[in-house]
C-alpha positions as a Python dict, from the first residue, in 0.01 Angstrom:
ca = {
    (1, 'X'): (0, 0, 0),
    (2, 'X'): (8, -373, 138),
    (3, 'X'): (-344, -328, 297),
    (4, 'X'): (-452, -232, -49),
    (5, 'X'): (-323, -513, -223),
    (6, 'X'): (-438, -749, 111),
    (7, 'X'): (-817, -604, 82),
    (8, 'X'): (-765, -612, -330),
    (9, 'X'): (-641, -1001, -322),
    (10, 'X'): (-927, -1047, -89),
    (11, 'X'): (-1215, -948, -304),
    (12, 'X'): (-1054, -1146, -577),
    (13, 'X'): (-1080, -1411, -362),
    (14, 'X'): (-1456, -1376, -290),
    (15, 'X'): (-1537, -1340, -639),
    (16, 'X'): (-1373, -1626, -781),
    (17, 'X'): (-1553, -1801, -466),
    (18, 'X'): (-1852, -1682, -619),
    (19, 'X'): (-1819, -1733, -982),
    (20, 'X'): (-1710, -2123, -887),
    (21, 'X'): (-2032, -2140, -695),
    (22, 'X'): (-2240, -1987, -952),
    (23, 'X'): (-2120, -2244, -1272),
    (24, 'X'): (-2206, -2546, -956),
    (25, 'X'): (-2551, -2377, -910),
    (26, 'X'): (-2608, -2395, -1304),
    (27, 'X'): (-2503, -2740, -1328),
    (28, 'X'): (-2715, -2856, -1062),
    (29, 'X'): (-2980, -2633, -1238),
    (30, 'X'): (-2925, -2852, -1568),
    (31, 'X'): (-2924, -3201, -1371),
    (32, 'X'): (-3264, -3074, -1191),
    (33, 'X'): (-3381, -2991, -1565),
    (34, 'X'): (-3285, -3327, -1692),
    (35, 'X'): (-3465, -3522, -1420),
    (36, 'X'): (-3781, -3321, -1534),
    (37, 'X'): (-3751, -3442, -1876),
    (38, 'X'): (-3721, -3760, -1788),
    (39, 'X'): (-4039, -3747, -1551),
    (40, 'X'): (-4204, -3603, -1809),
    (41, 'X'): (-4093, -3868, -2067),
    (42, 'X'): (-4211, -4138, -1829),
    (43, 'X'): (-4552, -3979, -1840),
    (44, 'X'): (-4524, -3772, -1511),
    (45, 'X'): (-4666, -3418, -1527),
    (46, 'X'): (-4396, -3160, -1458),
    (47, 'X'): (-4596, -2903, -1336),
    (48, 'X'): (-4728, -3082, -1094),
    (49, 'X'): (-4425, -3243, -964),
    (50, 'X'): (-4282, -2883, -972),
    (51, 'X'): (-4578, -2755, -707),
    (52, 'X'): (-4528, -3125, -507),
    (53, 'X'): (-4204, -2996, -446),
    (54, 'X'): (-4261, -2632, -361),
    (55, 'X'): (-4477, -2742, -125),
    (56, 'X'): (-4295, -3020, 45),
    (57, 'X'): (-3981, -2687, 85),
    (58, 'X'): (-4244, -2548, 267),
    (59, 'X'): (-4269, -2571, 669),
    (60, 'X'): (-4590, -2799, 786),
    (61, 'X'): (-4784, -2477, 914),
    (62, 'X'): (-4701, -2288, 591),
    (63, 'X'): (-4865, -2529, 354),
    (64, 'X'): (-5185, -2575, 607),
    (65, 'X'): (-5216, -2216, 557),
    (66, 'X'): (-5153, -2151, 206),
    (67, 'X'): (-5402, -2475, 187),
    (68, 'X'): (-5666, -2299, 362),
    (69, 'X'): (-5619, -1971, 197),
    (70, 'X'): (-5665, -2187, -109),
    (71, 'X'): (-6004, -2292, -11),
    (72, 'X'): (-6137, -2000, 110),
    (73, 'X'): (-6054, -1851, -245),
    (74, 'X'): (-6230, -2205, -430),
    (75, 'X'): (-6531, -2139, -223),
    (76, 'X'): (-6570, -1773, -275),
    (77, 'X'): (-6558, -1822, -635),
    (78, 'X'): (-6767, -2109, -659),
    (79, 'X'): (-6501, -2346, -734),
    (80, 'X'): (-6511, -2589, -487),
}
């Protein structure tokens, strides 16, 4: 029954692990929120900054592509 409790105290272990790194994850999520706001309230556009920095996550020959892909679209449709 030791290996039970071992493998039981274990998974508690994990979880707790988890739940601590989830209420970090959602305080960092608040602070990223706040800095937003405060962009925003300094006359920066949000959205914007949002796609400035999903595309500065992405790898260099990612965003070339995604670029391209973009322009091949604009062009197709007339939009360029």
């Amino acid at each position: 029954m030791a290996e039970g409790n071992v493998a039981a105290d274990q998974l508690r272990l994990f979880i707790e692990r988890i739940e601590r790194l989830e209420e970090e994850k959602k305080g960092i999520a608040d602070d990223v929120k706040d800095v937003y706001a405060e962009a925003k309230s300094n006359g920066y556009d949000t959205k914007t900054m949002r796609a400035i920095v999903r595309l500065r996550r992405m790898e260099s020959h990612a965003r070339q592509e995604a670029d391209a892909l973009l322009e091949t679209y604009r062009n197709a449709l007339g939009l360029a």
